[in-house]
C-alpha positions as CSV (number, residue, x, y, z in Angstrom):
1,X,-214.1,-47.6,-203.6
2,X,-216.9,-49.8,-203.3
3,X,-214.3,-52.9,-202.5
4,X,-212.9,-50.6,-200.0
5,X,-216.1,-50.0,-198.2
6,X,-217.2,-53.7,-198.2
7,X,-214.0,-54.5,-196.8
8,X,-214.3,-52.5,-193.8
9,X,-217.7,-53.4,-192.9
10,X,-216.3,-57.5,-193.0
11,X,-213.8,-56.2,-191.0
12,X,-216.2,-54.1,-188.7
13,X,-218.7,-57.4,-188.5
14,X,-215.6,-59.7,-187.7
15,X,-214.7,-57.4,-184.5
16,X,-217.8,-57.1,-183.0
17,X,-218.6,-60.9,-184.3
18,X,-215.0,-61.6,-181.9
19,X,-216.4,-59.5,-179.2
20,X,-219.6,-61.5,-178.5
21,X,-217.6,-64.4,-178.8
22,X,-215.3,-63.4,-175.9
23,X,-218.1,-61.5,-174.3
24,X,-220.2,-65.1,-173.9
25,X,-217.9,-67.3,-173.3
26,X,-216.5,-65.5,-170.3
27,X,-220.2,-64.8,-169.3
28,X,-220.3,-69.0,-169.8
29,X,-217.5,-68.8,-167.1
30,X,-219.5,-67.0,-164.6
31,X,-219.0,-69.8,-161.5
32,X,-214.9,-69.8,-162.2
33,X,-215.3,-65.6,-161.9
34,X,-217.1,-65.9,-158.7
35,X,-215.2,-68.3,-157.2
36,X,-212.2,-66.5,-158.3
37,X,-213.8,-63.3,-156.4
38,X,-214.7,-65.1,-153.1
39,X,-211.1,-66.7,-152.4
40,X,-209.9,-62.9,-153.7
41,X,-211.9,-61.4,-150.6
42,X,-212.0,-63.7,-148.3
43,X,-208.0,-63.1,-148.6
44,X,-208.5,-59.7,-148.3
45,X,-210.6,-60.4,-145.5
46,X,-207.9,-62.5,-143.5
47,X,-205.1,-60.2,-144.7
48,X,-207.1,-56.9,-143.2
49,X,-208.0,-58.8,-140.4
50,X,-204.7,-60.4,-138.9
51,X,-202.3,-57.8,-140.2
52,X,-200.4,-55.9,-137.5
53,X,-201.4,-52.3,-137.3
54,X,-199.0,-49.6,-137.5
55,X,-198.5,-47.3,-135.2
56,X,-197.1,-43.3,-136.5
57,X,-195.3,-41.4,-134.3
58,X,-194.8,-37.3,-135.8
59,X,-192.6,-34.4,-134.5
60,X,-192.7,-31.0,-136.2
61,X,-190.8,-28.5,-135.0
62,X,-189.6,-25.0,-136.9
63,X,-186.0,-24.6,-137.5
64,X,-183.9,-21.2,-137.2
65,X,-180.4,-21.0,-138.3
66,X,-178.1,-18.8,-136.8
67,X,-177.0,-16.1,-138.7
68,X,-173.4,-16.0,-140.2
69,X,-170.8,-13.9,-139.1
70,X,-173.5,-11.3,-137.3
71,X,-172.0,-8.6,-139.0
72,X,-168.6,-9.0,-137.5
73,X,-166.6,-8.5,-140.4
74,X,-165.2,-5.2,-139.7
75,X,-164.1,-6.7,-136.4
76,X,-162.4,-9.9,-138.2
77,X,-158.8,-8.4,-138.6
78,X,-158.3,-7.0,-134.9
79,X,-159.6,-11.0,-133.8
80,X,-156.6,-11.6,-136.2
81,X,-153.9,-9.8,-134.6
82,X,-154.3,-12.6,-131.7
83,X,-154.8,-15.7,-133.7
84,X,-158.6,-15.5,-133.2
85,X,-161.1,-16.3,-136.1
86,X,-164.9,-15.1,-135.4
87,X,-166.4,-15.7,-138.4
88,X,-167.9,-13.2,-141.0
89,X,-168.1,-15.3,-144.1
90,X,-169.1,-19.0,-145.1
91,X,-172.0,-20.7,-145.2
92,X,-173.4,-23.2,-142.2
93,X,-172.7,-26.7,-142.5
94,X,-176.4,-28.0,-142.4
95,X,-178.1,-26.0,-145.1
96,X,-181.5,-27.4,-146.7
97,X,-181.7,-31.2,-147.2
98,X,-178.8,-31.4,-145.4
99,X,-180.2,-31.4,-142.0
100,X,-182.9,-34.2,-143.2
101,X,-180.2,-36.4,-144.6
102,X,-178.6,-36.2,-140.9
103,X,-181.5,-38.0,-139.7
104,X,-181.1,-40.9,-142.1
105,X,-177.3,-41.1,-141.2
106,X,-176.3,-44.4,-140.0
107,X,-174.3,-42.2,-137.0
108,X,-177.4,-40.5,-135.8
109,X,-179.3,-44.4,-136.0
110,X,-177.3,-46.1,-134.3
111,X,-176.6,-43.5,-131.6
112,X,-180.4,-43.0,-130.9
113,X,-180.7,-47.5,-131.4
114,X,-178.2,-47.2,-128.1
115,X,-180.7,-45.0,-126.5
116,X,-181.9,-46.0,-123.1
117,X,-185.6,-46.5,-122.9
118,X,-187.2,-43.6,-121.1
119,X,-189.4,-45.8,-118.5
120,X,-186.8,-48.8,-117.9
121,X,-182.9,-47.5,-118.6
122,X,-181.7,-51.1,-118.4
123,X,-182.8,-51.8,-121.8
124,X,-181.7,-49.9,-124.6
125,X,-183.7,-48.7,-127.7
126,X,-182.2,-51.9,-129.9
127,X,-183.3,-54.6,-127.5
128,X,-187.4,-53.0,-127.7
129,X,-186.7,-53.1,-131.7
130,X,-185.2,-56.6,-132.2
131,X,-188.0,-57.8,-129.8
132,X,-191.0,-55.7,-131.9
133,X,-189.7,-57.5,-135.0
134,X,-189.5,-60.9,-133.6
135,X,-185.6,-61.2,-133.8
136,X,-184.6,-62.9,-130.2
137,X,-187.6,-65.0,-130.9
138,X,-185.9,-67.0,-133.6
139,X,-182.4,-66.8,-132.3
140,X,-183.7,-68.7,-129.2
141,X,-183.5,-71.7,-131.4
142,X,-181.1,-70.9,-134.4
143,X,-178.3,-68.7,-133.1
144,X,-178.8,-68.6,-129.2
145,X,-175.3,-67.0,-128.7
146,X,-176.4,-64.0,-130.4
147,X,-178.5,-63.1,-127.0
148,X,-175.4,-62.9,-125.1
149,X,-174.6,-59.9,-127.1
150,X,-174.4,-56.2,-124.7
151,X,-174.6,-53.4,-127.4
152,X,-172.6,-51.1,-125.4
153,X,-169.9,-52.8,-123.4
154,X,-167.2,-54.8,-124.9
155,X,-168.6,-58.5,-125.7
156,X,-166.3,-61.3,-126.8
157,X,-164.3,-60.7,-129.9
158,X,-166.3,-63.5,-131.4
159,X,-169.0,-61.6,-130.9
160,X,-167.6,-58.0,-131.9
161,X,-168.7,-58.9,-135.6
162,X,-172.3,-60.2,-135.3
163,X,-173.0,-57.1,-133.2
164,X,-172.0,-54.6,-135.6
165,X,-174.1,-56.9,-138.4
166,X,-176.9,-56.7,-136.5
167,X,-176.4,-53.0,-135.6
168,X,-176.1,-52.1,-139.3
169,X,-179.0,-54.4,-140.4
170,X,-181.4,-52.7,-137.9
171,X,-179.9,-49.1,-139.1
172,X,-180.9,-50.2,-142.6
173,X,-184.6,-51.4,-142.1
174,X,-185.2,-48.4,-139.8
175,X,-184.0,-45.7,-142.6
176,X,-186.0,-48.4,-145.0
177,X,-189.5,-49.0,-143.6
178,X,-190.1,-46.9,-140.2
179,X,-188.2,-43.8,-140.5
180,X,-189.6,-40.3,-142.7
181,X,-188.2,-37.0,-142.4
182,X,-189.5,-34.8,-144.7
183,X,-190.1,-30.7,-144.8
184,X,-194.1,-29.7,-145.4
185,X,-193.4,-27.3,-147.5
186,X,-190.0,-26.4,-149.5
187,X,-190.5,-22.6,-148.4
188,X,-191.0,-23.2,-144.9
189,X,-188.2,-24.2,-142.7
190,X,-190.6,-26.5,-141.0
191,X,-189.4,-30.4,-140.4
192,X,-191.8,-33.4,-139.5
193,X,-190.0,-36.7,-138.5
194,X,-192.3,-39.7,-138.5
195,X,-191.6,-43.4,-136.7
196,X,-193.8,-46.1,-137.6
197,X,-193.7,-49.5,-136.6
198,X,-196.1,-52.3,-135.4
199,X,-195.2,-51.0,-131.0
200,X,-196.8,-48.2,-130.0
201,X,-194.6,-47.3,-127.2
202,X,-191.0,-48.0,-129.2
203,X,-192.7,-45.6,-132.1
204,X,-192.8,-42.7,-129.8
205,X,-189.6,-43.7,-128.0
206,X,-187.3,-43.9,-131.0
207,X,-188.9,-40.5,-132.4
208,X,-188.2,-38.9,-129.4
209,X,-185.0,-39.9,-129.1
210,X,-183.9,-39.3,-132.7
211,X,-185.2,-35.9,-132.7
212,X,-183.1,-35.2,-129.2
213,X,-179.8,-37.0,-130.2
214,X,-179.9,-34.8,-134.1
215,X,-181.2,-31.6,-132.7
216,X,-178.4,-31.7,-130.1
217,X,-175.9,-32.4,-131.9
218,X,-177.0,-30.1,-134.9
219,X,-176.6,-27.1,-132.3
220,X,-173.0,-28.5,-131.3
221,X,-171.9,-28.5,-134.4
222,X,-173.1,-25.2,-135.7
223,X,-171.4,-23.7,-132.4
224,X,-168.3,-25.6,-132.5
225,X,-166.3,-23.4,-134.1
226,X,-167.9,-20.1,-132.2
227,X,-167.2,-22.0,-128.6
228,X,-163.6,-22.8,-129.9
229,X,-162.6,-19.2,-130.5
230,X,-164.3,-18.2,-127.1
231,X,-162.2,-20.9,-125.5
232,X,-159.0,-19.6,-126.6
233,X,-159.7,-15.9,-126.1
234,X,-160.8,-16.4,-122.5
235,X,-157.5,-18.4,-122.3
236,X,-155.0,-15.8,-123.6
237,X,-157.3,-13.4,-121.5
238,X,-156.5,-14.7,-118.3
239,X,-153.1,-15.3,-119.6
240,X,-152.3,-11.6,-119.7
241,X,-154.4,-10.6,-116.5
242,X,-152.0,-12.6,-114.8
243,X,-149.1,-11.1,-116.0
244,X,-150.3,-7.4,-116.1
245,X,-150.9,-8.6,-112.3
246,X,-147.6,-9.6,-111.9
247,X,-146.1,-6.9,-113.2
248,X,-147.9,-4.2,-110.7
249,X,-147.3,-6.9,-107.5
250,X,-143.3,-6.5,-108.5
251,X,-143.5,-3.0,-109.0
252,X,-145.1,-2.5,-105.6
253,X,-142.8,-5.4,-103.9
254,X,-139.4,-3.1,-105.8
255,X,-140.9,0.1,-104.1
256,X,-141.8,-1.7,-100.4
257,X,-138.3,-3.8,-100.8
258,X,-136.3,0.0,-100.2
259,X,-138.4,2.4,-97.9
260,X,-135.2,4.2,-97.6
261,X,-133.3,4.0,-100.4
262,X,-129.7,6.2,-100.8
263,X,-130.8,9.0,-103.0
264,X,-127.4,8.0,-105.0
265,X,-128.6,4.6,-105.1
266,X,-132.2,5.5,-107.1
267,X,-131.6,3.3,-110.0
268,X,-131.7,0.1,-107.7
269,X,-136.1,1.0,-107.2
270,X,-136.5,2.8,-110.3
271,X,-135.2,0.4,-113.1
272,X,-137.4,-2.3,-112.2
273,X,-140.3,-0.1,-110.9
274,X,-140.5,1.6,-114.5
275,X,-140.0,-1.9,-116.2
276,X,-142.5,-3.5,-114.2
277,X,-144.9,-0.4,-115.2
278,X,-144.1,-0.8,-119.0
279,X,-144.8,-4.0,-118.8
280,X,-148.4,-3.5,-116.6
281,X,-149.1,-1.0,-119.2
282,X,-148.6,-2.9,-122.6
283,X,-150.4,-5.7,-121.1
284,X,-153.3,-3.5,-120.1
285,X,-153.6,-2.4,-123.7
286,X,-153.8,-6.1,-125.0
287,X,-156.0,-7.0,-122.1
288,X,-158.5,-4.6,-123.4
289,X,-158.2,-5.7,-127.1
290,X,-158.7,-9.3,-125.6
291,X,-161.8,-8.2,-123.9
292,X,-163.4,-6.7,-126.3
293,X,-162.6,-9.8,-129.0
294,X,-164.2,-12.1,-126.3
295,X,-166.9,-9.9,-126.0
296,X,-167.4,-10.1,-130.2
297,X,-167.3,-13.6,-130.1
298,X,-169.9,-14.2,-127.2
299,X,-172.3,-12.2,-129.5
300,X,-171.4,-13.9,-132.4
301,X,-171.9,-17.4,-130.4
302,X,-175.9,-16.0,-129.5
303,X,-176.8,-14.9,-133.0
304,X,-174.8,-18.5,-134.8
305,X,-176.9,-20.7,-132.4
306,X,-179.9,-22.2,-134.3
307,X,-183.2,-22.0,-133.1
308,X,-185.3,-25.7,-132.4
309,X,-188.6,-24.8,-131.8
310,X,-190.4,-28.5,-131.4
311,X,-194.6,-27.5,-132.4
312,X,-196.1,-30.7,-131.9
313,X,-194.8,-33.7,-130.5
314,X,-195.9,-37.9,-129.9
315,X,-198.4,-38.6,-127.4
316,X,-200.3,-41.1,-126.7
317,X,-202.4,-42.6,-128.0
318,X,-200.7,-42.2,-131.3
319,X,-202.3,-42.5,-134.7
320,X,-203.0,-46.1,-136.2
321,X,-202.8,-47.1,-139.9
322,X,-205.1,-50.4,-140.0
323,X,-206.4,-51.9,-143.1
324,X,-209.7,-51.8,-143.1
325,X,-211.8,-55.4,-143.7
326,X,-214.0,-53.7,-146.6
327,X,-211.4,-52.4,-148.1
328,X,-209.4,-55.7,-147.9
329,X,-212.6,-57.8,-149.2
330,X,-213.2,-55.1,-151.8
331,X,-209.7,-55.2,-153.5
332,X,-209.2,-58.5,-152.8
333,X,-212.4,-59.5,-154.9
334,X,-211.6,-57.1,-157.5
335,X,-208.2,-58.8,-157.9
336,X,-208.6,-62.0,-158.0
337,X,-212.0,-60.9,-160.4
338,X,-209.5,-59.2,-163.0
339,X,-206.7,-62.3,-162.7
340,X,-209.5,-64.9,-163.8
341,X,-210.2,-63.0,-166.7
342,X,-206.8,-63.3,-167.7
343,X,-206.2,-66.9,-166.8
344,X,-209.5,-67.5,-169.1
345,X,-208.8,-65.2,-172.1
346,X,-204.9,-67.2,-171.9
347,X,-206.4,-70.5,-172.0
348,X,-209.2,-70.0,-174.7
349,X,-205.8,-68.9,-176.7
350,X,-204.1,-71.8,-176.2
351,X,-207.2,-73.5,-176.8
352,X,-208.1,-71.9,-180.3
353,X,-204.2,-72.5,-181.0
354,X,-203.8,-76.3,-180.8
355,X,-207.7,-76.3,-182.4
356,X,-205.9,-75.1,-185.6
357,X,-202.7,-76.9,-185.4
């Protein structure tokens, strides 16, 4: 036991004896440390100092979806009997993250990228976006052919290719670096969307836009199917008001056609007028089934369509994410402090290595 215990305390005495030995010789070291720490923050310094700031663009707005099938279920087989479908079951098509994956679609991108500019509609969304990030600038001298490039009308079928590259490379750094959409809370049907880039004026731009181009077409969607049904029931409607009205015009034409008919001849006004009546009178029947269906589907098409209420939206000025110059020097110093230490502890290894070989 007593060999034991001596051993430990060698051991003990050896760590803290290798301890003071590190502990002195990087306290010998001190001028490479704080030279280490001054190029670490004056880096930080220069980095805070000339990076771009970013500029944050944020909509929120509360989001209401329509209910399904409005209670119209016990209405769903008479809509049958004329073709007509007005709902009742299913679920909507942009449920949960659904609706926040739509913004990150490369559709939705690159239909908002083709987006006018609200204060000069010669130029389109893409143009302000290759010209933030410095794109024409270097194909001025590499690829000048590249500028000839119109992102909405035909170009030359050289050119069809390098304009959908550089529509799907700007689709991907948007969705990569300047694009969040996020909910604030997974009970609350509340959405933010957030732009950021180094413009002020494209970040609230694009985030308008974006938020316009999904929100509309969101609403189309979820109606589609609701404005399709309404179409074709106000079609078949008409349809058979015209021929109900046909049918009482040639009644009334039979009966002015033979003011004094032969009372032997009465079939010649009364076959047609009682045909033409039959005919006014089954079409009056469907007319006001029609009616009613169209009706249905009109209040089905209000309670469907989703609610977009937008809470707050971009204005200027809009908020700036700038590095600080203390924090730079601080975590540049504290850096460059902590990769010295290493770069000392590595070579007193390699040192103390080749000493014993």
């Amino acid at each position: 036991m007593g060999d034991i215990k001596n051993r430990r305390e060698v051991t003990l005495k050896e760590f803290l004896l290798n301890i003071k030995i590190w502990v002195n010789y990087l306290l010998s070291k001190w001028y490479i440390i704080l030279i280490m720490v001054i190029i670490g923050a004056t880096l930080g310094f220069c980095y805070a100092k000339f990076k771009k700031p970013s500029y944050t663009a944020t909509t929120t707005f509360v989001l209401e979806s329509g209910e399904q099938g409005g209670g119209m279920g016990q209405y769903a087989s008479m809509a049958a009997l004329v073709g007509i479908d007005i709902g009742g079951k299913g679920d909507g098509i942009f449920q949960g993250e659904n609706l926040l994956e739509l913004y990150k679609s490369r559709k939705m991108i690159e239909a908002t990228l083709l987006t006018p500019i609200g204060n000069d509609s010669s130029r389109l969304l893409i143009d302000m976006y290759l010209d933030v990030v410095g794109a024409k600038k270097s194909w001025k001298e590499k690829k000048p052919n590249l500028l000839k490039i119109n992102y909405i009308r035909e170009n030359d079928p050289f050119l069809v290719r390098s304009k959908d590259s550089i529509i799907q490379s700007v689709v991907n750094d948007i969705n990569k670096y300047n694009l969040v959409v996020a909910k604030l809370d997974k009970k609350l049907s509340i959405i933010k969307v957030e732009v950021k880039s180094p413009n002020e004026v494209f970040s609230k731009e694009f985030n308008n836009a974006i938020v316009d181009q999904v929100n509309s077409f969101y609403i189309k969607t979820k109606t589609k199917k609701s404005l399709d049904n309404i179409s074709i029931l106000q079609h078949k409607t008409d349809s058979v008001r015209a021929v109900m009205n046909g049918s009482i015009s040639i009644a009334a034409s039979t009966v002015d056609a033979t003011p004094n008919l032969n009372p032997t001849r009465q079939a010649q006004r009364l076959v047609p007028t009682q045909r033409s009546q039959f005919s006014a009178e089954t079409n009056k029947v469907i007319l006001g089934q029609l009616v009613q269906n169209l009706e249905m589907s009109k209040m089905a098409l209000m309670k469907e369509a989703p609610l977009i209420q937008v809470i707050d939206s971009p204005i200027f000025p809009l908020k700036i994410d700038k590095l600080s110059k203390v924090i730079g020097i601080v975590v540049g110093g504290i850096l460059f402090g902590f990769l010295s230490f290493i770069i000392l502890i590595f070579t007193k290894l390699f040192k103390d290595v080749f000493a014993q070989s």
